[in-house]
C-alpha positions in Angstrom: 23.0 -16.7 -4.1 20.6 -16.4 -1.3 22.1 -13.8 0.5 22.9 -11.7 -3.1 21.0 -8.3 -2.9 17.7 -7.7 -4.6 19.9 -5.6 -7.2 22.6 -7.8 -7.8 19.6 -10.3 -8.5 18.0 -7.9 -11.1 21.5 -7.0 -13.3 22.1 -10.7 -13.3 18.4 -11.2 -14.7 19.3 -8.4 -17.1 22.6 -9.7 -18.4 21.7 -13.1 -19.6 18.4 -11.8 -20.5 20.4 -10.1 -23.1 22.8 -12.9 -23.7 19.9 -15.5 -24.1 18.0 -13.2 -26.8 21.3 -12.4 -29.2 21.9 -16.6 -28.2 18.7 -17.4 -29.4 18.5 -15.0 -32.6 22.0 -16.4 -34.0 20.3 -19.9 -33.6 16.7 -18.7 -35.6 15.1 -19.9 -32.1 13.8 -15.7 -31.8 10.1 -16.9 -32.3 10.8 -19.4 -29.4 11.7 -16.4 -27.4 8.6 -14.1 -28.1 6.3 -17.1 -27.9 7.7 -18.8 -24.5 9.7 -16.5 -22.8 8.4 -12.5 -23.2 5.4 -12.8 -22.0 6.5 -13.7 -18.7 7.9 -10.1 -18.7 4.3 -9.4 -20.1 3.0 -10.7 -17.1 5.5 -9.3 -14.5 4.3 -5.9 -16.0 0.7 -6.6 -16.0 1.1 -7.5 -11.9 3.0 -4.3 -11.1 0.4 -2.5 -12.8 -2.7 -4.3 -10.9 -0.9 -3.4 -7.5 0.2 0.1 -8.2 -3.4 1.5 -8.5 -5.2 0.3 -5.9 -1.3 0.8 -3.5 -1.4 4.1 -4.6 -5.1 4.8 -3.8 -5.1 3.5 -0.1 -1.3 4.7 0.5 -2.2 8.5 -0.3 -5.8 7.8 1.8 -3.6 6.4 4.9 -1.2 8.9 4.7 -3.3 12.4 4.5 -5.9 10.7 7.0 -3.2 10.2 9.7 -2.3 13.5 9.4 -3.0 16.4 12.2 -2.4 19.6 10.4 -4.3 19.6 7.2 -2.3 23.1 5.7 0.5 20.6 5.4 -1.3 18.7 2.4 -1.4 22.4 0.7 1.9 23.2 1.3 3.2 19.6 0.7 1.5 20.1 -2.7 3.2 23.2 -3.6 6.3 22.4 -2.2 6.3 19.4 -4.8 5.2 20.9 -7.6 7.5 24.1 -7.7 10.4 21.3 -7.4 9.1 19.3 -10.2 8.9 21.9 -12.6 12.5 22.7 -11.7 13.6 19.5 -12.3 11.9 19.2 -15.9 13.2 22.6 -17.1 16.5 21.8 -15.7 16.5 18.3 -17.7 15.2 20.4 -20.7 17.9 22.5 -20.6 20.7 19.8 -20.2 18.9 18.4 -23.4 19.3 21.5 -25.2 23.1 22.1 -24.2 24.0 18.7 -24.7 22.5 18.7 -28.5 23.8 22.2 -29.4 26.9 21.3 -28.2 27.8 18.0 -30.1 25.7 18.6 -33.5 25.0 14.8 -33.3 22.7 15.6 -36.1 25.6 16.9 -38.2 27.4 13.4 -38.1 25.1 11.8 -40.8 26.1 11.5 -44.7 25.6 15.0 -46.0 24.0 14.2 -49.3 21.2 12.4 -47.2 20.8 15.4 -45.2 20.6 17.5 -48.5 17.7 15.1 -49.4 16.1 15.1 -46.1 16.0 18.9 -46.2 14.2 19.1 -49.9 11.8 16.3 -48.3 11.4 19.1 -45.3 10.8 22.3 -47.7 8.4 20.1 -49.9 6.4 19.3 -46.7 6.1 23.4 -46.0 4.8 23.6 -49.5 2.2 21.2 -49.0 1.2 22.8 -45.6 -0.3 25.8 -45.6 0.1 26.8 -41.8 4.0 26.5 -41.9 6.6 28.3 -42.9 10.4 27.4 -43.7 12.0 28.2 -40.3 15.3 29.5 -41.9 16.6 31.2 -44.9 17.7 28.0 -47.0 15.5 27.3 -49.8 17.2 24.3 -51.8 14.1 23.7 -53.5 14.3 26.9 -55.4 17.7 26.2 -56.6 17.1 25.4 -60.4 20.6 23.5 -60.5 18.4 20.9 -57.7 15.4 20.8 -60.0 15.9 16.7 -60.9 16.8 15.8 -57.2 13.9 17.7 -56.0 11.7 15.7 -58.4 13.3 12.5 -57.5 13.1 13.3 -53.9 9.4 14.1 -54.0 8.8 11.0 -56.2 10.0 8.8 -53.5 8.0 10.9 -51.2 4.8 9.7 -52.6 6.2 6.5 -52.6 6.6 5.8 -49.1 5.2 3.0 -46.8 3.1 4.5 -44.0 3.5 2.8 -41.0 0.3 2.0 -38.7 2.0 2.0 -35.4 3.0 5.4 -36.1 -0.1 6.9 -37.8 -1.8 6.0 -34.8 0.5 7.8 -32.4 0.0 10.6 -34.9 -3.6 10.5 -33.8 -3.2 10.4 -30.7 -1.0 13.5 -30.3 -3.5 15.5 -32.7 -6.4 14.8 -30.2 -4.9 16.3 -27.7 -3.9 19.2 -29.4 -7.7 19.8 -30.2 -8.1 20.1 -26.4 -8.6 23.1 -24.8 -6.2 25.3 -22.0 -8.1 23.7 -18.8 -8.6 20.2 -20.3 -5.5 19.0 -18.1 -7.6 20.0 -14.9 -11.1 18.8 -16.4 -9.1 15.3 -16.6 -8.1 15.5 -13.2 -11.7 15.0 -11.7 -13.4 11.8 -12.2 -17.0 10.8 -12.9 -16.7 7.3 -11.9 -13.8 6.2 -9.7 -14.1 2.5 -10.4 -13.4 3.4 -14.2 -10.1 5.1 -13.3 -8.9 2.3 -11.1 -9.4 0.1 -14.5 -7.3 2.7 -16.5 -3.5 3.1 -15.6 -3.4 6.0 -17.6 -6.0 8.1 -15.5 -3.8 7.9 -12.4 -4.0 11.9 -11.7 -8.2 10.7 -11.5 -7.2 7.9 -8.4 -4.7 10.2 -7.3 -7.6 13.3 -6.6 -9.9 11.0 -5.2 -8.0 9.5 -2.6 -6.3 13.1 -1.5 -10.2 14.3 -1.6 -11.3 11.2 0.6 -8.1 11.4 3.4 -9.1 15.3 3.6 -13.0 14.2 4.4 -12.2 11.2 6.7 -9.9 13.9 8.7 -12.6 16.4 8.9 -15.1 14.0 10.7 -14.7 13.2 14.2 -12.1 10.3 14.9 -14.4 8.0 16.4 -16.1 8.2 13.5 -13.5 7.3 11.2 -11.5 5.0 13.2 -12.5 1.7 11.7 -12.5 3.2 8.4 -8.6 4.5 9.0 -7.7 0.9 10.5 -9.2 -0.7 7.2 -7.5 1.8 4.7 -4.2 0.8 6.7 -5.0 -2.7 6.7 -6.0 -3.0 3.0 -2.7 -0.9 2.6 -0.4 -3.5 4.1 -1.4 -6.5 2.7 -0.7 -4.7 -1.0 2.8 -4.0 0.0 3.5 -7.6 0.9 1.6 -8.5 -2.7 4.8 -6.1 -3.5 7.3 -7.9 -1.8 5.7 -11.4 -2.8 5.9 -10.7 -6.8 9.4 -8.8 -6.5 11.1 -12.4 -5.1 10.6 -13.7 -8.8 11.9 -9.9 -10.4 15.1 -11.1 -11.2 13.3 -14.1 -13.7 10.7 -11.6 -14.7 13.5 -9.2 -16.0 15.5 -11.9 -17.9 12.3 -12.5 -19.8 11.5 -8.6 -20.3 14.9 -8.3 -21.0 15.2 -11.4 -23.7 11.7 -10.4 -24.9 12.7 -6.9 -26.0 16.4 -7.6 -27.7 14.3 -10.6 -29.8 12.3 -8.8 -31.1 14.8 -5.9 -32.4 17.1 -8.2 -33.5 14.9 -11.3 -35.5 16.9 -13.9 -36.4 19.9 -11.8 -37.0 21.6 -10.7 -33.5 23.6 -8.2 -36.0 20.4 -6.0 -36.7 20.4 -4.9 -33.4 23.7 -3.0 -34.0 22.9 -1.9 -37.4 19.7 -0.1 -35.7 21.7 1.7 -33.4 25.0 2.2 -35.5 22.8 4.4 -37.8 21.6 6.6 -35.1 24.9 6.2 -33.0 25.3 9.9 -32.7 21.8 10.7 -31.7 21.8 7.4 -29.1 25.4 8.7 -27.5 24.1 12.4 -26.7 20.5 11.7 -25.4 22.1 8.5 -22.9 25.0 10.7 -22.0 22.6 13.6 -20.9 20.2 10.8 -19.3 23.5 9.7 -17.5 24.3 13.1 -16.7 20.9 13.5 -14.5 21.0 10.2 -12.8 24.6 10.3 -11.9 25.1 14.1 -11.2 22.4 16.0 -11.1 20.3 14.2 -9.0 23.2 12.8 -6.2 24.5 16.5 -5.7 21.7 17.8 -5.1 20.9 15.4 -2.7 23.9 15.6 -0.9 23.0 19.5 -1.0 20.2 19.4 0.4 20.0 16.3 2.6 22.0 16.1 5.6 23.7 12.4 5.9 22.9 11.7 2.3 25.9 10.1 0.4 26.5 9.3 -2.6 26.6 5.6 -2.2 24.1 5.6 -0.1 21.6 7.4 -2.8 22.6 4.6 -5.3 21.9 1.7 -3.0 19.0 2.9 -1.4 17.3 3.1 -5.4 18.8 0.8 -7.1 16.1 -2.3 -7.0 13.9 0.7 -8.6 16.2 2.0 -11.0 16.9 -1.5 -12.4 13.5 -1.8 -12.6 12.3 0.7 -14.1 15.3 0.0 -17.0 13.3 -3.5 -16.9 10.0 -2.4 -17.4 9.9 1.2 -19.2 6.8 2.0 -16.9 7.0 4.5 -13.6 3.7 3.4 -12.9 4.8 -0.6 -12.8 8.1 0.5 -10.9 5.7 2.4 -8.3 5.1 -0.1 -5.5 9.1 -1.0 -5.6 10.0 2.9 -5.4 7.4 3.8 -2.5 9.2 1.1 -0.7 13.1 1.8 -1.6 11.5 5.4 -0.6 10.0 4.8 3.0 12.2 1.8 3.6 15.6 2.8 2.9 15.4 6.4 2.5 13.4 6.8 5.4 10.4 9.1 4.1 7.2 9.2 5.6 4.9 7.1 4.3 2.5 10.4 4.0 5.1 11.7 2.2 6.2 9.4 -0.3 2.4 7.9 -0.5 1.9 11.5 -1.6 4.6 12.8 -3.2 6.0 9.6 -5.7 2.3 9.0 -7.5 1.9 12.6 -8.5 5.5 12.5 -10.0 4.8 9.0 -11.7 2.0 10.6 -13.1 3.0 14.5 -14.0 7.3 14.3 -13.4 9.0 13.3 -16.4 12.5 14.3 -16.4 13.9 12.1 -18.9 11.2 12.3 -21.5 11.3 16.0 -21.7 15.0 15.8 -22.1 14.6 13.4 -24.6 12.0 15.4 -26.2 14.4 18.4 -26.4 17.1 16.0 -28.1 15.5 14.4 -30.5 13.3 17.8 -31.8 16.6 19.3 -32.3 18.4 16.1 -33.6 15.7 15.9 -36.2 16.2 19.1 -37.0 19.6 18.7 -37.5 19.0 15.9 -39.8 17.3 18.1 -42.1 19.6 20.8 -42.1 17.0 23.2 -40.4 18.5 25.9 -38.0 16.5 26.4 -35.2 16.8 29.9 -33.7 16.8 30.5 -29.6 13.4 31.8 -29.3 12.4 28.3 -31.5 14.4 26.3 -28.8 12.6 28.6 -25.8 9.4 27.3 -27.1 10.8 23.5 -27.1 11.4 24.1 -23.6 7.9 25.7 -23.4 6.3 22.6 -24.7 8.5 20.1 -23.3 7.9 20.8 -19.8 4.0 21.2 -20.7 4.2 18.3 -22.4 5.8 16.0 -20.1 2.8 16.5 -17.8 0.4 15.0 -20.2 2.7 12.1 -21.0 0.9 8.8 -19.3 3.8 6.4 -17.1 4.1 3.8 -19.7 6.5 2.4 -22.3 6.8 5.0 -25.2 4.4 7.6 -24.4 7.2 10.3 -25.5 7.0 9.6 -29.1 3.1 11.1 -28.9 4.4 14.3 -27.0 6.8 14.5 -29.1 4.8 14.7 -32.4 3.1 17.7 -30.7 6.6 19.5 -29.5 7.5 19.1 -33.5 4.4 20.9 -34.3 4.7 23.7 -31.8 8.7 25.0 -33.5 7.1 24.0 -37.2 8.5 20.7 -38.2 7.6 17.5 -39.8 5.6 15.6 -36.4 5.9 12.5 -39.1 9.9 12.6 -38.2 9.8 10.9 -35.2 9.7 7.6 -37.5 13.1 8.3 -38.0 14.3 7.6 -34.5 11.6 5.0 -33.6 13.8 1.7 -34.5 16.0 2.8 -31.3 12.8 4.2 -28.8 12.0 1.2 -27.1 15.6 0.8 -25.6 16.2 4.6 -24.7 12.6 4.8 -23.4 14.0 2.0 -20.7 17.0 4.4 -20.1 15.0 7.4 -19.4 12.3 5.7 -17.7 15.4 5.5 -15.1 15.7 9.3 -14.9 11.9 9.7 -14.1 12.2 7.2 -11.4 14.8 8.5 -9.9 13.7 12.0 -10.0 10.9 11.1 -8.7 12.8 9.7 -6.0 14.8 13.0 -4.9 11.8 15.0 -4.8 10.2 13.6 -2.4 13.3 13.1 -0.5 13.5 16.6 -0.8 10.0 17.4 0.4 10.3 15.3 3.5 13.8 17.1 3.9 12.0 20.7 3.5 9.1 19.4 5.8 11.9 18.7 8.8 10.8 14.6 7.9 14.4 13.7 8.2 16.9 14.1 10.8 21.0 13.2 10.5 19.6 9.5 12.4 16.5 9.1 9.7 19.3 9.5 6.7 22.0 7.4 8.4 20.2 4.3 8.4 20.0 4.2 4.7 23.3 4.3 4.3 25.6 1.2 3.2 24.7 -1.8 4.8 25.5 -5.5 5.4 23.9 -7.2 2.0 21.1 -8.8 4.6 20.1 -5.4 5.6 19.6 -4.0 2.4 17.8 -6.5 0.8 15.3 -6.8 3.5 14.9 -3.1 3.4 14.6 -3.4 0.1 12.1 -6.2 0.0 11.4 -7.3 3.6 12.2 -10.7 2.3 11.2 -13.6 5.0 
């Protein structure tokens, strides 16, 4: 067991963290689980978190201030974001294929959608600033004039639920915000609040870049002990990294068993009676998130990257893959993906210290794909025929979207309220698909990750970073290897 790879550890940890929850539900023991066991996955979370900020901070200062040619930051920069914005549209548009394609939202009992699109032309009605997006109008049927009454009675009748009215608020806040809000946020007025706020990464992210320029602008012996110290400081996170990932494959039972508990109750059953309802719309959004991670992403690797394998792509991520699955969070799984990054990919540390916390904060492949699915799915639902130009303006506000969504569990729901709003529909839909979120957020958490992961292969590729020598040493190796180049375990 000792010599077992860090990722062999983590599905292990997985598995019977899903065995003990659906063990523990069929025994009424589920309240034993959330009180005892989850909020060790609380706390694994909570320690990735405290070490990605202030590892992300001194990794970006140590990088840019070891550089000599400062025009690389600039074109580094650009260089990363033209590739992002590729990658986003691209997963868009997989979406959008993928969902047209299989009318997943077709598959559901057609007198509930006839219901479901009354609900939707009763909601235009009571909303002046939309329209019905179509040319159906069951509502002014006269043979439908009971349903319609019946529908809109148990309209009026239903439970809001908190959780979701306050995501609702959320999304409408930032829709208040003006065109350059996203670069007013950027800049920070007090740096020590933004290291306490995970969500104000692109803040921690502009200060550092703006600190390494400065300290390279001054004369070395100027900056010299302040460069050791940033290095220094910078090393003894990463071993707080490798330190906390020894115990990952515990913490992700507990994530693991924590999550399925609380899903299923005391009745292991519920958990497929959640997903059996929306079966079709869970199939097509984890098929196209497959699609990206197993596809997408490896062939353009092997495109691009000289020595890259498929194999080796897959080994040299998976301890970040598998945790990002674990924890739904790209900004938790950032310490354990700068390393699988620099250690067995072989990028620069100015590189990845650079390129990986702007695509934590601003790359998010799989939410904007799942974005695109579920707008359309919904739509679907409620027998509402989006045209192309609607779908162009999903894409629009998907990929603009995906920039504002902050690296933590379940963020897309709040984007997607506003995507809903931007093609017309009901932004109170997304309670429809909510009982199945949590676990699909883990699955596209992987995506983000992992595309976060190829660009700045990519960059360090583009930059001449990585030679046919660099790319063959993260290639398949004895399990020892790996796992200390996954964890530089003593």
């Amino acid at each position: 067991m000792k010599k077992l790879a860090l990722h062999w550890k983590i599905i292990i940890g997985l598995i019977l963290g899903v065995i003990w929850a659906l063990f523990s539900s069929s025994l009424g023991w589920s309240k034993f689980t959330l009180d005892w066991i989850d909020p060790f996955g609380t706390i694994f979370i909570n320690l990735l978190k405290l070490i990605a900020v202030p590892l992300v901070l001194f990794s970006i200062i140590d990088g840019i201030s070891g550089l000599s040619d400062v025009t690389k930051i600039g074109r580094m920069g650009a260089k990363t974001l033209v590739i992002y914005l590729t990658t986003t549209i691209t997963a868009v548009g997989v979406g959008l294929l993928m969902v047209n394609a299989s009318q997943p939202g077709t598959y559901i009992d057609k007198e509930q959608r006839i219901d479901n699109r009354i609900e939707y032309e009763l909601w235009v009605s009571n909303n002046e600033h939309v329209a019905i997006l179509d040319e159906t109008c069951l509502t002014c049927d006269e043979s439908m004039r009971d349903r319609v009454a019946k529908v809109a009675e148990r309209s009026k009748e239903a439970i809001v639920d908190q959780d979701l009215t306050n995501k609702m608020s959320s999304a409408w806040a930032k829709k208040e915000q003006g065109p350059l809000q996203f670069i007013v946020d950027m800049i920070p007025s007090n740096i020590f609040f933004s290291l306490n706020n995970n969500s104000l990464m692109l803040q921690v992210i502009f200060f550092a870049i703006f600190f390494g320029i400065t300290i390279i602008t001054l004369p070395k012996e100027t900056t010299e002990p302040v460069r050791k110290l940033v290095a220094s400081i910078n090393e003894v996170f990463l071993k707080m990294v490798h330190i906390v990932m020894e115990a990952a494959p515990f913490f992700v039972f507990a994530l693991l068993a924590g999550t399925v508990s609380r899903m299923a109750g005391d009745d292991p059953l519920r958990v497929l009676e959640i997903f059996k309802a929306l079966s079709s719309y869970s199939i097509v959004l984890v098929t196209g998130l497959a699609f990206m991670v197993f596809a997408f992403y490896p062939t353009v690797m092997r495109f691009f990257v000289k020595g890259m394998t498929y194999k080796k792509f897959f080994k040299s991520l998976s301890p970040a893959q598998l945790l990002a699955f674990s924890t739904s969070s790209s900004v938790a799984t950032l310490p354990v993906t700068m390393e699988c990054v620099e250690e067995n990919l072989k990028v620069p540390e100015e590189t990845a210290s650079f390129v990986l916390p702007i695509g934590a904060t601003v790359n998010m492949d799989g939410t904007s794909l799942y974005q695109a699915v579920a707008v359309v799915f919904l739509a679907q639902l409620h027998m509402v025929d989006l045209s192309i130009s609607q779908q162009l303006v999903i894409v629009l506000t998907a990929t603009l979207a995906s920039i504002g969504s902050a690296a933590v569990p379940s963020a897309g729901l709040i984007m997607m309220i506003l995507v809903l709003e931007s093609v017309g529909l009901n932004p109170a839909w997304i309670a429809i698909v909510f009982p199945v979120d949590r676990i699909l957020d883990m699955c596209r958490t992987v995506v983000n990750v992992t595309g976060d992961a190829t660009v700045a292969t990519l960059v360090a590729s583009s930059e001449g970073e990585l030679t046919m020598d660099d790319t063959k040493t993260a290639g398949p190796a004895p399990e020892e290897e790996l796992e200390a180049a996954a964890i530089k375990q003593d």
